[in-house]
Biopython code that builds the backbone (N, CA, C, O; Angstrom):
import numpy as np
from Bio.PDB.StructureBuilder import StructureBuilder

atoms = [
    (1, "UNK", "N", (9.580, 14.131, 3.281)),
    (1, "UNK", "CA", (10.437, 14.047, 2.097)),
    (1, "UNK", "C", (9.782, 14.876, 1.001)),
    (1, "UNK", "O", (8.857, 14.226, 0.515)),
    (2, "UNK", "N", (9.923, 16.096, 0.422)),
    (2, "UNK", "CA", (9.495, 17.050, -0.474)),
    (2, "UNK", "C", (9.618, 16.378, -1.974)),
    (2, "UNK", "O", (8.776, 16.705, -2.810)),
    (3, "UNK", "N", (10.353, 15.716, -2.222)),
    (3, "UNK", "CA", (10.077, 15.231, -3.711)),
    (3, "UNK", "C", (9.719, 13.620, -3.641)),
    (3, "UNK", "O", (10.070, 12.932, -4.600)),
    (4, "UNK", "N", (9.035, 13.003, -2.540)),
    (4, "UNK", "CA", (8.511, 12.273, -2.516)),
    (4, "UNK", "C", (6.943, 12.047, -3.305)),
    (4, "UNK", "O", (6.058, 12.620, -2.669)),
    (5, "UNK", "N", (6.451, 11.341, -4.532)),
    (5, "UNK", "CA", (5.027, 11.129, -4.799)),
    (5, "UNK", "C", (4.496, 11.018, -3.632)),
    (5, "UNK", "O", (3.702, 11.890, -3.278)),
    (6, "UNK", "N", (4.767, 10.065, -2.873)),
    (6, "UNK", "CA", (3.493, 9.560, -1.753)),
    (6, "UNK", "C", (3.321, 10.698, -1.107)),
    (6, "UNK", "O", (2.155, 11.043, -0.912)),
    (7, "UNK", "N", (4.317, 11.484, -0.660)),
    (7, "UNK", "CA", (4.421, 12.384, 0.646)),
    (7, "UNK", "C", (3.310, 13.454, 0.005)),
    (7, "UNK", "O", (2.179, 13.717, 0.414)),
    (8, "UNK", "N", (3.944, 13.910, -0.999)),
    (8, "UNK", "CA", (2.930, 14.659, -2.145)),
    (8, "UNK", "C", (1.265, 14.081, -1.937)),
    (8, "UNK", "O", (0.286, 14.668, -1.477)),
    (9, "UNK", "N", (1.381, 13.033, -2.347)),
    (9, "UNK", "CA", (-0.470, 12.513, -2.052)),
    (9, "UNK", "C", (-0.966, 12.451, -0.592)),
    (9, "UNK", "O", (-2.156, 12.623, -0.326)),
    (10, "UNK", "N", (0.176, 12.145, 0.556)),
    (10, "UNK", "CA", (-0.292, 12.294, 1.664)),
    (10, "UNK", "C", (-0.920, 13.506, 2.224)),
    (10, "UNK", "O", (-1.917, 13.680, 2.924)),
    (11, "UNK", "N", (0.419, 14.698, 1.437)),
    (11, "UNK", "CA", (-0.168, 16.075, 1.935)),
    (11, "UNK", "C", (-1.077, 16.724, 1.261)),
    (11, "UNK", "O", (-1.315, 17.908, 1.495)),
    (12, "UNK", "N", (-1.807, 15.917, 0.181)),
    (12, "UNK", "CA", (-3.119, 16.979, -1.086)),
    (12, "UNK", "C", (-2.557, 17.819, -1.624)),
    (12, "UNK", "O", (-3.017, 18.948, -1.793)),
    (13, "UNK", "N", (-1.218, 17.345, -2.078)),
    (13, "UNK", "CA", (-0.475, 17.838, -3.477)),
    (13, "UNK", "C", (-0.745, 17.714, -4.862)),
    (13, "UNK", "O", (-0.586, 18.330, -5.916)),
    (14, "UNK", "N", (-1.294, 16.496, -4.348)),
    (14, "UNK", "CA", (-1.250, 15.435, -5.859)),
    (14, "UNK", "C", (-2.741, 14.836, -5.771)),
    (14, "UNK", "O", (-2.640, 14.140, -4.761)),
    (15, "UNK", "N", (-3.739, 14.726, -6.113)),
    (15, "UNK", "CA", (-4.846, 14.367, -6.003)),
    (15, "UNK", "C", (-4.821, 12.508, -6.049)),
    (15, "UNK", "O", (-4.156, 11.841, -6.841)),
    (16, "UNK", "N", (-5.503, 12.111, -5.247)),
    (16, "UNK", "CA", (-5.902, 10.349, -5.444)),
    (16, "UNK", "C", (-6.885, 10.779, -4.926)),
    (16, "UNK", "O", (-7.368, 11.827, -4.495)),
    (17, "UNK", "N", (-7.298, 8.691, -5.187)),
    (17, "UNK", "CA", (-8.808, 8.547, -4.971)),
    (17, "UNK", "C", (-8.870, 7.656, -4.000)),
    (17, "UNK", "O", (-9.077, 6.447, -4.102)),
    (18, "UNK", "N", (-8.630, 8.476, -2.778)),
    (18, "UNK", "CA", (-8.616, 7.904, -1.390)),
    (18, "UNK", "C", (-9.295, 7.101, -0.551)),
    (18, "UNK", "O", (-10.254, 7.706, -0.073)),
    (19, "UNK", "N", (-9.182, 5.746, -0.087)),
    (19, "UNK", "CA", (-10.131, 4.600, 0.098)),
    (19, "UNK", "C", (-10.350, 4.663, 1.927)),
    (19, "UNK", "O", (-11.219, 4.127, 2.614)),
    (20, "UNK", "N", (-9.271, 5.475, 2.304)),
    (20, "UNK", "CA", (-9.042, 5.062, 3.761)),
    (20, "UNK", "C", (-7.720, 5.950, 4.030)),
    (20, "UNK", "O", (-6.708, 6.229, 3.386)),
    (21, "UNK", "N", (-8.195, 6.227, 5.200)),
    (21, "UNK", "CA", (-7.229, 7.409, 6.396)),
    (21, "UNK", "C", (-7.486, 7.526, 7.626)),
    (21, "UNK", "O", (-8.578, 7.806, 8.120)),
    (22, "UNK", "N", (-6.386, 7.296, 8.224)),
    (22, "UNK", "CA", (-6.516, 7.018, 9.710)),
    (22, "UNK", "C", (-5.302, 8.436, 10.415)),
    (22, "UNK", "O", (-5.046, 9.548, 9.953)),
    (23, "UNK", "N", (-4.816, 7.749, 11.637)),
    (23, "UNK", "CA", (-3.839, 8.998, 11.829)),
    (23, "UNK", "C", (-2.811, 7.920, 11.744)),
    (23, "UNK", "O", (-1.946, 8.303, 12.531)),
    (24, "UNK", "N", (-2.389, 6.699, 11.191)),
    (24, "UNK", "CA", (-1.602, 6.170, 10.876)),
    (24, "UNK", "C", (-1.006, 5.829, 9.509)),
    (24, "UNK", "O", (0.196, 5.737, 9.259)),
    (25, "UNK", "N", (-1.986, 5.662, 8.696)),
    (25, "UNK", "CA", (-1.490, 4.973, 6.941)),
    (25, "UNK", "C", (-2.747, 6.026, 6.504)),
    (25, "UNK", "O", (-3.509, 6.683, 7.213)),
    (26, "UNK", "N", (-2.636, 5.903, 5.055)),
    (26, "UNK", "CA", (-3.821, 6.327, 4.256)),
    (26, "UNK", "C", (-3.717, 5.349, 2.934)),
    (26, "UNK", "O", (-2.585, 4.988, 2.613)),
    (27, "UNK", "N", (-5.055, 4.815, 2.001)),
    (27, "UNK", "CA", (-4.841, 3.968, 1.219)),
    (27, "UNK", "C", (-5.515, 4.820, -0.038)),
    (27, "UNK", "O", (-6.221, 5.816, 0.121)),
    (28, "UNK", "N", (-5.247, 4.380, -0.998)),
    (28, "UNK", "CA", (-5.770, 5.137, -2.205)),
    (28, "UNK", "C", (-5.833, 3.928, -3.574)),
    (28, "UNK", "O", (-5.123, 2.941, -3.382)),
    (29, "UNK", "N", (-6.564, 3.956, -4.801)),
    (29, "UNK", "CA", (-6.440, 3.972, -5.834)),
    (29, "UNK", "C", (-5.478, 3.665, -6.420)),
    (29, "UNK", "O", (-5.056, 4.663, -7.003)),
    (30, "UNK", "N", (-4.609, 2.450, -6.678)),
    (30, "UNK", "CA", (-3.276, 2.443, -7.763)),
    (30, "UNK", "C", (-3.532, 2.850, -9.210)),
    (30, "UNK", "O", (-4.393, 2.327, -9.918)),
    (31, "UNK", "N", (-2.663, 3.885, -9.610)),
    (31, "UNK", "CA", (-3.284, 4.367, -10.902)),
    (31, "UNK", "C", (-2.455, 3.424, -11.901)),
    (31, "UNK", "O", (-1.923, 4.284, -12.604)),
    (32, "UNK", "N", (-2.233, 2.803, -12.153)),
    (32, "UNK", "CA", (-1.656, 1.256, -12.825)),
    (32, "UNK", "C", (-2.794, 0.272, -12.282)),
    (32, "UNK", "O", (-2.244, -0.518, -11.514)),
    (33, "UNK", "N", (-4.054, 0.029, -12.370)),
    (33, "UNK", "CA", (-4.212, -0.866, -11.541)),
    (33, "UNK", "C", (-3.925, -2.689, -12.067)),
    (33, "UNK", "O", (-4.527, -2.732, -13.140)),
    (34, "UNK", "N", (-3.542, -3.592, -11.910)),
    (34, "UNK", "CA", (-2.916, -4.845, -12.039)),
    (34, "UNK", "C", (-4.261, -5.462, -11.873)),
    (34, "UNK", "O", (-4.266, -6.482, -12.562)),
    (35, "UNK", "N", (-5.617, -5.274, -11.159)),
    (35, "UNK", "CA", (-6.661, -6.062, -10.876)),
    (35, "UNK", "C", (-7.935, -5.241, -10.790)),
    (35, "UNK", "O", (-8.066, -4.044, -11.047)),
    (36, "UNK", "N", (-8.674, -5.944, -10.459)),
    (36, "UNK", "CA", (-9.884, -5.176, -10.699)),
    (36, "UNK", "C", (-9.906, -4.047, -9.117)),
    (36, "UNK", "O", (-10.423, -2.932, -9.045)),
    (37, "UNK", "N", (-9.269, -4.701, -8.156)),
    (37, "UNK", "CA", (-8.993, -3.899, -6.837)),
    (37, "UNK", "C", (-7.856, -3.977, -6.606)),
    (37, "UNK", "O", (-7.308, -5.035, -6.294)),
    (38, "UNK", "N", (-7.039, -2.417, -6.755)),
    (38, "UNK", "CA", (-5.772, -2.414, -6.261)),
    (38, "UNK", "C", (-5.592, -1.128, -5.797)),
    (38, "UNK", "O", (-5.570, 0.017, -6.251)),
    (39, "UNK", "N", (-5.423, -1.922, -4.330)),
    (39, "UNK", "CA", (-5.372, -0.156, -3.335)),
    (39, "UNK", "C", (-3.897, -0.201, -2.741)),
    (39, "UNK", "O", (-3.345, -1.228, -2.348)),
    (40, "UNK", "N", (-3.369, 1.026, -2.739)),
    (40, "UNK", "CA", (-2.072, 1.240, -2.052)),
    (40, "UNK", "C", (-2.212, 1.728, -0.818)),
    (40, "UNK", "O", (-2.878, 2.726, -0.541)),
    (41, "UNK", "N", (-1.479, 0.923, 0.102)),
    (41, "UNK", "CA", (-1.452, 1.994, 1.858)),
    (41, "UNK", "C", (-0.089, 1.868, 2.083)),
    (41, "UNK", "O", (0.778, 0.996, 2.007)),
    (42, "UNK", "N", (-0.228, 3.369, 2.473)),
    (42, "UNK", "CA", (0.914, 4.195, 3.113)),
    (42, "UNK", "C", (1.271, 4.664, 4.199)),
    (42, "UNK", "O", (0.992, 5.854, 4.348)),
    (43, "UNK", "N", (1.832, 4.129, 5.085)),
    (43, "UNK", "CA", (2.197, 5.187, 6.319)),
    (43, "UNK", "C", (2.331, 6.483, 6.144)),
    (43, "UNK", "O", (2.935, 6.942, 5.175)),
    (44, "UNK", "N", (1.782, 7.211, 7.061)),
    (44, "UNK", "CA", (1.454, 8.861, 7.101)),
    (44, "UNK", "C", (3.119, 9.208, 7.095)),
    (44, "UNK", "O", (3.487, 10.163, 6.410)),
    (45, "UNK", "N", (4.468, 8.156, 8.129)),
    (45, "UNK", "CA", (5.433, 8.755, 8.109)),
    (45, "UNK", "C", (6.330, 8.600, 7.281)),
    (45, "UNK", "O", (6.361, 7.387, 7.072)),
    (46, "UNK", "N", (7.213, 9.176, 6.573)),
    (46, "UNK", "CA", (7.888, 8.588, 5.378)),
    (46, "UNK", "C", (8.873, 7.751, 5.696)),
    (46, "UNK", "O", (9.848, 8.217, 6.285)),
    (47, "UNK", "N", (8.830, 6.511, 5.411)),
    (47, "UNK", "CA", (9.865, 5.750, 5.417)),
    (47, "UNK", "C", (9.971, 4.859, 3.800)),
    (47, "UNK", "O", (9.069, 4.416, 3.089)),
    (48, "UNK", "N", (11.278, 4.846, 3.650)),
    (48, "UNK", "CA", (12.256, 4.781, 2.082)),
    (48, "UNK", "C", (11.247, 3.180, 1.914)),
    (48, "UNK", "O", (10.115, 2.852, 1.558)),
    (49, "UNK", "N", (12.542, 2.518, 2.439)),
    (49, "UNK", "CA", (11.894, 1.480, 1.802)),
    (49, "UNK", "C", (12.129, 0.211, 3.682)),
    (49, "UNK", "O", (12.347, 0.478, 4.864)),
    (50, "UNK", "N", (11.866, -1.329, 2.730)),
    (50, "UNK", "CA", (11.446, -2.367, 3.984)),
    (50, "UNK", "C", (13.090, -2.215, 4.916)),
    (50, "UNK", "O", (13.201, -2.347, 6.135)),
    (51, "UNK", "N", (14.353, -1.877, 3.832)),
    (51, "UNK", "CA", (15.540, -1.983, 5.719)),
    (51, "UNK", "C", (15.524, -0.428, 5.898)),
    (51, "UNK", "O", (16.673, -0.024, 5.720)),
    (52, "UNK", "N", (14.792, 0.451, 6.139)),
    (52, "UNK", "CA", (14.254, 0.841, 6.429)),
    (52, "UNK", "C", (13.618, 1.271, 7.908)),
    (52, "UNK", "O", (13.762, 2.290, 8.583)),
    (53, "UNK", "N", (13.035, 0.344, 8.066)),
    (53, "UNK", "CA", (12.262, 0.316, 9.228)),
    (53, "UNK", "C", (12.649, -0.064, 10.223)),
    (53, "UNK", "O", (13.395, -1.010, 10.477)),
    (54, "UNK", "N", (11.990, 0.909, 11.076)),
    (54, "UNK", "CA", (12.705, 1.108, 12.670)),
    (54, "UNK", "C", (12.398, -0.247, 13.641)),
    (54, "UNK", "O", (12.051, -1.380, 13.308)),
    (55, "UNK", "N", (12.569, 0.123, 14.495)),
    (55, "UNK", "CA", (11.917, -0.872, 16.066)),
    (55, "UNK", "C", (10.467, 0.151, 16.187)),
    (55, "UNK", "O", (9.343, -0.286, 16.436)),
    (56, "UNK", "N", (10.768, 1.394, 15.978)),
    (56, "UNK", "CA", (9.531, 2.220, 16.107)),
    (56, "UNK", "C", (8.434, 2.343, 15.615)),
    (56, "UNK", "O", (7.389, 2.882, 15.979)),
    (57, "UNK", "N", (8.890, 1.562, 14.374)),
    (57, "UNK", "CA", (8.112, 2.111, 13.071)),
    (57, "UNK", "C", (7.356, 0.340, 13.146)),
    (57, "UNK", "O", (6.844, 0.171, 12.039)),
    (58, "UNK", "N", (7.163, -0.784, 13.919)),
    (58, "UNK", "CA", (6.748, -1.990, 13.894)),
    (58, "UNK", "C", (4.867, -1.685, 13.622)),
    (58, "UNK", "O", (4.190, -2.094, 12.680)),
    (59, "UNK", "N", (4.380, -0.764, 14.922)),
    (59, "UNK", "CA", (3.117, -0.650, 14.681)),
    (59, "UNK", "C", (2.399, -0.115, 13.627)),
    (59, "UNK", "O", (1.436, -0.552, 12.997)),
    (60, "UNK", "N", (2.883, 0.661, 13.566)),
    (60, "UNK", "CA", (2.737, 1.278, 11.835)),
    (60, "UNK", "C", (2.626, 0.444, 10.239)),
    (60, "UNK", "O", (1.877, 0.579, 9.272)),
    (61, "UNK", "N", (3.577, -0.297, 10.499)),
    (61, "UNK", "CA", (3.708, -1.680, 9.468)),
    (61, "UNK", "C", (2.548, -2.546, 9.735)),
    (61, "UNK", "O", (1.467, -2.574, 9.145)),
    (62, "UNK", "N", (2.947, -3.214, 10.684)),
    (62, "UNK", "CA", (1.674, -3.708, 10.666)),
    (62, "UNK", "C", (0.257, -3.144, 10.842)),
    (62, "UNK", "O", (-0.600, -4.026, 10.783)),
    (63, "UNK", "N", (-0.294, -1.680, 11.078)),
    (63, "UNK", "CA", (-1.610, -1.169, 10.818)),
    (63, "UNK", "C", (-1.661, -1.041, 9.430)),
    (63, "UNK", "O", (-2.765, -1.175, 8.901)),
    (64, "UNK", "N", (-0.363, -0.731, 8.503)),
    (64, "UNK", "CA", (-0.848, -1.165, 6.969)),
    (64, "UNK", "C", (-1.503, -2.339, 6.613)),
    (64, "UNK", "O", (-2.206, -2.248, 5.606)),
    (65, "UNK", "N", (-1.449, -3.652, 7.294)),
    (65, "UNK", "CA", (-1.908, -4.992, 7.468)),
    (65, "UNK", "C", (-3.114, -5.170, 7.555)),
    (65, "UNK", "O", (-3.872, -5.730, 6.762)),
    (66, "UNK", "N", (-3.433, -4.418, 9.089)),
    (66, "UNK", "CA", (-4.951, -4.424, 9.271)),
    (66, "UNK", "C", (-5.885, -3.322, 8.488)),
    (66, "UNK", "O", (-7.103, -3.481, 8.409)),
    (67, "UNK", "N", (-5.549, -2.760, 8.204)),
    (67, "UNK", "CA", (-6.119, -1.678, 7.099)),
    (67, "UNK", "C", (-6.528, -2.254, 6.035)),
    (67, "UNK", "O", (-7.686, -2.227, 5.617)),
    (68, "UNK", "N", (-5.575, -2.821, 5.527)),
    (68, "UNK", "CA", (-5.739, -3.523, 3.987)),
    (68, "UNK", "C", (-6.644, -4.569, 4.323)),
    (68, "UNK", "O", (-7.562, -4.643, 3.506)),
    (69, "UNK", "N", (-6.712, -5.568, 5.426)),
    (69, "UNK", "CA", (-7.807, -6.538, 5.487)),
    (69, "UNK", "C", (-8.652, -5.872, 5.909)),
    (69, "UNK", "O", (-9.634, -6.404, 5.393)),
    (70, "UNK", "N", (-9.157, -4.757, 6.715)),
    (70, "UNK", "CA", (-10.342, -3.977, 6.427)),
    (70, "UNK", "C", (-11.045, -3.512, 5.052)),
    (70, "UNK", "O", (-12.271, -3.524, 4.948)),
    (71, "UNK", "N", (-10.184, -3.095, 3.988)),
    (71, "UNK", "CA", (-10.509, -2.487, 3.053)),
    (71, "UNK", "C", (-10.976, -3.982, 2.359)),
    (71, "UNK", "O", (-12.192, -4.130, 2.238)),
    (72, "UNK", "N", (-10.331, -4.801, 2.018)),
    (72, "UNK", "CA", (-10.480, -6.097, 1.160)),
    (72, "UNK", "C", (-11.837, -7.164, 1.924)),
    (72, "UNK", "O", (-12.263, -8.146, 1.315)),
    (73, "UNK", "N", (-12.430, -6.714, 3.461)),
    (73, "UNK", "CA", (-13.592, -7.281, 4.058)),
    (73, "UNK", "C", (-14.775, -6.250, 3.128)),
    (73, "UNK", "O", (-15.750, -6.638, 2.484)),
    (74, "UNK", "N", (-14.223, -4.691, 3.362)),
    (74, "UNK", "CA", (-15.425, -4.417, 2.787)),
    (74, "UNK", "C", (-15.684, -4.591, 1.701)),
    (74, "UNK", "O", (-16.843, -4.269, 1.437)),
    (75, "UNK", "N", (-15.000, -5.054, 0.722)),
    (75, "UNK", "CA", (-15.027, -5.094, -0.782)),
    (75, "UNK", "C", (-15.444, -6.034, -1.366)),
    (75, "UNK", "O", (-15.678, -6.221, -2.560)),
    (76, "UNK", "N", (-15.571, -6.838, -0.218)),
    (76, "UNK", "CA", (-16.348, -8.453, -0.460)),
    (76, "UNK", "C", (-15.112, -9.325, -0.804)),
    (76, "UNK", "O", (-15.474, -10.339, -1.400)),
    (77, "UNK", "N", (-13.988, -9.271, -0.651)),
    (77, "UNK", "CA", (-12.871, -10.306, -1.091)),
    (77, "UNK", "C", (-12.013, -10.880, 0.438)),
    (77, "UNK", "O", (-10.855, -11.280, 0.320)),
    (78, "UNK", "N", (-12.461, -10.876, 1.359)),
    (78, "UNK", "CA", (-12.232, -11.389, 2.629)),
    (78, "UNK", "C", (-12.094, -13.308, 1.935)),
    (78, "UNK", "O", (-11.126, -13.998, 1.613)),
    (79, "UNK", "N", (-13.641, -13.568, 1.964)),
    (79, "UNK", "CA", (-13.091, -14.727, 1.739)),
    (79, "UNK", "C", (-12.766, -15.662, 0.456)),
    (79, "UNK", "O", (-12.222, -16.744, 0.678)),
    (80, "UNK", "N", (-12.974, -15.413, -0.444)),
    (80, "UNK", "CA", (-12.281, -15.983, -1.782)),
    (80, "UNK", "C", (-10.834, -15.149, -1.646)),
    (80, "UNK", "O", (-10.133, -15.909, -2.315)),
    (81, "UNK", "N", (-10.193, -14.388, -1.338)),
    (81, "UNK", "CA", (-8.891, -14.291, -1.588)),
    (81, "UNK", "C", (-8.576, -12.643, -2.216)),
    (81, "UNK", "O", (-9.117, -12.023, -3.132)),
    (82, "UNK", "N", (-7.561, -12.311, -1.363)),
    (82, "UNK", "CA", (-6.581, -11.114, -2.152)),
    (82, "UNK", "C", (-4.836, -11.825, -1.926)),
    (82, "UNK", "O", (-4.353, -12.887, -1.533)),
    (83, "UNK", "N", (-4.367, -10.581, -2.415)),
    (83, "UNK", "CA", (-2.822, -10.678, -2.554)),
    (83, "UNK", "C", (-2.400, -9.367, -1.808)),
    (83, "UNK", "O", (-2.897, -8.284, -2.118)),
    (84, "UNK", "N", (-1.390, -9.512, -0.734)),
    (84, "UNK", "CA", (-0.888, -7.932, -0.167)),
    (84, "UNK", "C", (0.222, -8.179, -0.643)),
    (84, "UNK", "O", (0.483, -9.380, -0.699)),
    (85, "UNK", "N", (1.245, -7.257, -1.137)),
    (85, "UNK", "CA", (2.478, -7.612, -1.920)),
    (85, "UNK", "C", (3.299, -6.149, -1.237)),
    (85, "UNK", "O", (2.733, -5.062, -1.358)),
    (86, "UNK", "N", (4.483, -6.235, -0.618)),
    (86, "UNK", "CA", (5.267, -4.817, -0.122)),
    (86, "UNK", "C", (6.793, -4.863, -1.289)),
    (86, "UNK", "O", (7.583, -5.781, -1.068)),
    (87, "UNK", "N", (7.053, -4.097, -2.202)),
    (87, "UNK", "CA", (8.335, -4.737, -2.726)),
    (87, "UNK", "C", (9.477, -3.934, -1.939)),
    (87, "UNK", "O", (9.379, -2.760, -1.582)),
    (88, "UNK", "N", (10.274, -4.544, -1.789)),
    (88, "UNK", "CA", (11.935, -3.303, -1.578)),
    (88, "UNK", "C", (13.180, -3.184, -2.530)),
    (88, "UNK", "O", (13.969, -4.090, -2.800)),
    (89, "UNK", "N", (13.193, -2.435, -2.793)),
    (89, "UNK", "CA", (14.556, -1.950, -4.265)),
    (89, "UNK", "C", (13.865, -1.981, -5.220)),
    (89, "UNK", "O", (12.659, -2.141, -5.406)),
    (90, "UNK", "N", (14.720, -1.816, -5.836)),
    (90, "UNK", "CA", (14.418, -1.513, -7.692)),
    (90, "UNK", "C", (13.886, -2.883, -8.447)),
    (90, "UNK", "O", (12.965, -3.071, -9.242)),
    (91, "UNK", "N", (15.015, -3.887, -7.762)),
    (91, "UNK", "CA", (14.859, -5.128, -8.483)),
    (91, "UNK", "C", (13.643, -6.162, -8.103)),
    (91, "UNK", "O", (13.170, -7.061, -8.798)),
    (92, "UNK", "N", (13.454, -5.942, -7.396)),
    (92, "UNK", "CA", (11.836, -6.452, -6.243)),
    (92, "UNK", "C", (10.500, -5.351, -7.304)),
    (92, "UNK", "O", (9.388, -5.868, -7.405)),
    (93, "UNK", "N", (10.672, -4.207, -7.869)),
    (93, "UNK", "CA", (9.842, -3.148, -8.541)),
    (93, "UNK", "C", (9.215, -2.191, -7.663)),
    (93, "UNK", "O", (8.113, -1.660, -7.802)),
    (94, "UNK", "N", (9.992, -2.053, -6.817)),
    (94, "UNK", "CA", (9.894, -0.389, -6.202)),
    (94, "UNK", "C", (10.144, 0.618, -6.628)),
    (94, "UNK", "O", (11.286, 1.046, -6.797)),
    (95, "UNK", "N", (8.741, 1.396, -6.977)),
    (95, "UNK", "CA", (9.470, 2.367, -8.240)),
    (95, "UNK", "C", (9.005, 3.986, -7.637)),
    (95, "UNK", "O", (9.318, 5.072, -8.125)),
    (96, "UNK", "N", (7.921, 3.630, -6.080)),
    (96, "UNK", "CA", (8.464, 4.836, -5.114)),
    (96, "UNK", "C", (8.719, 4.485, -3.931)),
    (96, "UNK", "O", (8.062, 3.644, -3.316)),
    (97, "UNK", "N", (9.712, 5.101, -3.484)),
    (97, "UNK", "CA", (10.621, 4.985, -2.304)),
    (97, "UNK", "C", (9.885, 5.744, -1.287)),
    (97, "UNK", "O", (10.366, 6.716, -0.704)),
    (98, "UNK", "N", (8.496, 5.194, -1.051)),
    (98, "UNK", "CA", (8.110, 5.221, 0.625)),
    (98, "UNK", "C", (7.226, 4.297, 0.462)),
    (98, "UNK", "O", (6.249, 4.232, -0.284)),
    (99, "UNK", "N", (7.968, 3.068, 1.785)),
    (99, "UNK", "CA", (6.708, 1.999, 1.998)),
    (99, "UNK", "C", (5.588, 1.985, 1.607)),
    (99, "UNK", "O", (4.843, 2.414, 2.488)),
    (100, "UNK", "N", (4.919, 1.626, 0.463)),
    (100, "UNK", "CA", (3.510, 0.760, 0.626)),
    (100, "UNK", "C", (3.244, -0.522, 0.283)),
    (100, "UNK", "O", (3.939, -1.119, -0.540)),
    (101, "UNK", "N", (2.183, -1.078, 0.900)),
    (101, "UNK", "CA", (1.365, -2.199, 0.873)),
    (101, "UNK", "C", (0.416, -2.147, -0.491)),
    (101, "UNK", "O", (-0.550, -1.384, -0.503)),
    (102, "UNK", "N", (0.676, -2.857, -1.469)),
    (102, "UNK", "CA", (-0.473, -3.507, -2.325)),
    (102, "UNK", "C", (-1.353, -4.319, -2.017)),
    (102, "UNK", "O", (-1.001, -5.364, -1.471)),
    (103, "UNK", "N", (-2.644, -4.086, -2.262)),
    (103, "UNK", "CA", (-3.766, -4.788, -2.004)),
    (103, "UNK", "C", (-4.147, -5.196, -3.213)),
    (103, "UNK", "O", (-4.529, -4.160, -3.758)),
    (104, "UNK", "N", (-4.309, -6.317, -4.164)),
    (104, "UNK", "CA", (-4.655, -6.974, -5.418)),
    (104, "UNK", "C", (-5.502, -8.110, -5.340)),
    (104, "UNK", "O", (-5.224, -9.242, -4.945)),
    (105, "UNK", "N", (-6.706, -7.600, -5.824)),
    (105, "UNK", "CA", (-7.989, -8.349, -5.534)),
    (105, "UNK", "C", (-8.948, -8.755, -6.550)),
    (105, "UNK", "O", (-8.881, -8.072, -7.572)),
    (106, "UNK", "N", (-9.796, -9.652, -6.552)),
    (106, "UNK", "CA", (-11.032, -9.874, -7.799)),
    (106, "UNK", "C", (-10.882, -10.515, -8.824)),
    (106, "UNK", "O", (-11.792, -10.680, -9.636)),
    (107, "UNK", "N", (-9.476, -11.073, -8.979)),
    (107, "UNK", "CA", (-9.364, -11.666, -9.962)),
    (107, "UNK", "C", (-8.188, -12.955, -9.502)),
    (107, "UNK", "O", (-7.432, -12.763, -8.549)),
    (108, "UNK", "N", (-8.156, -14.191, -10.260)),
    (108, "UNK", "CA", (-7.254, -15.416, -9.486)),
    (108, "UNK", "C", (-5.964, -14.900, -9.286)),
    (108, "UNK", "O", (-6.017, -13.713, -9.605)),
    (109, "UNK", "N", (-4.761, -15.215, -8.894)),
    (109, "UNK", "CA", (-3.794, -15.018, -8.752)),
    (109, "UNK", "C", (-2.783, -15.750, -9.305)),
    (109, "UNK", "O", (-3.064, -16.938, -9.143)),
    (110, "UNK", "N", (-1.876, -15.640, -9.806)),
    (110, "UNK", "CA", (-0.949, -16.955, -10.003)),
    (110, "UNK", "C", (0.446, -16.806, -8.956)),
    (110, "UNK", "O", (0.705, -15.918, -8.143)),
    (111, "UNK", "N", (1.242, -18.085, -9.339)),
    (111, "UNK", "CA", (2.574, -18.334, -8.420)),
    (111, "UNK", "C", (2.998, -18.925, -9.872)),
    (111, "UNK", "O", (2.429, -19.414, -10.848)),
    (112, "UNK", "N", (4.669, -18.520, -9.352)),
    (112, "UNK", "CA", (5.115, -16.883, -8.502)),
    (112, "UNK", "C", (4.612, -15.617, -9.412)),
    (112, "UNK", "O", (4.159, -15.628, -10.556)),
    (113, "UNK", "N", (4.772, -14.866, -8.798)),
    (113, "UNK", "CA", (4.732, -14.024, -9.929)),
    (113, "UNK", "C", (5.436, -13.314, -10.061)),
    (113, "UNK", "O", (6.396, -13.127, -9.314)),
    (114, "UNK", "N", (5.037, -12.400, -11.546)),
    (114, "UNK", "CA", (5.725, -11.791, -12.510)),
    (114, "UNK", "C", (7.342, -12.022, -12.186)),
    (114, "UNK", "O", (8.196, -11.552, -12.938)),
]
sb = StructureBuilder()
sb.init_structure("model")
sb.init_model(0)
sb.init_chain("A")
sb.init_seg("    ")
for serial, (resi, resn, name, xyz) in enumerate(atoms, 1):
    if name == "N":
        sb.init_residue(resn, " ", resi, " ")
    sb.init_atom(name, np.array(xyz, "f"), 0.0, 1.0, " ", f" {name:<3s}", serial, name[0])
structure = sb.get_structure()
C-alpha cells in the first residue's frame, strides 16, 4: 500500500526506532507514547484493518502475539503486567489502517479504558 505510514516504516521510508524484525511483523517505538513502554508490531504484509483478515493471514496475527510477549519478557514486564491492545475503525481509534498490536507497559493500567 504506497500511502500507507506503516508500509512506509516497513520499507525505510520513514525512519523508527525499531525494537524487533523478523520475516513476519516488525515492532518499533510509538511516537505518542501512552506509557513508559509502548511498542507497535506490524505485520510485514499489509493488511487494513481486524475484518480484514484472512484464513491466511491467522499465523501472522498471532506471531504479532508472540513477538510482543517476547519484547515485554525482555523488558522486564513479563511478570507484573502489560496491556496488548489491537483497535479496528475509527471509532475503536485506528488512526492507521494497517494492523498493529500495542504493547503498553511500566506503568498500572486501568478498566476500561479511555
Amino acid at each position: 500500500m504506497s500511502n500507507c505510514l506503516f508500509c512506509k516504516i516497513r520499507d525505510g521510508q520513514i525512519p523508527a526506532r525499531v525494537v524487533h524484525r523478523d520475516d513476519v511483523c516488525m515492532a518499533f517505538e510509538d511516537i505518542n507514547p501512552q506509557a513508559p513502554t509502548h511498542v507497535v508490531f506490524i505485520p510485514l504484509k499489509h493488511i487494513a484493518t481486524v475484518n480484514d483478515i484472512g484464513l491466511e493471514d491467522r499465523e501472522a496475527v498471532g506471531h504479532l502475539y508472540t513477538a510482543a510477549a517476547k519484547v515485554a519478557k525482555e523488558r522486564g514486564h513479563a511478570e507484573r503486567g502489560y496491556r496488548l491492545v489491537m483497535n479496528c475503525n475509527a471509532d475503536a481509534g485506528q488512526t492507521v489502517f494497517h494492523i498493529h498490536l500495542h504493547l503498553v507497559a511500566g506503568r498500572p493500567m486501568e478498566w476500561p479504558p479511555g
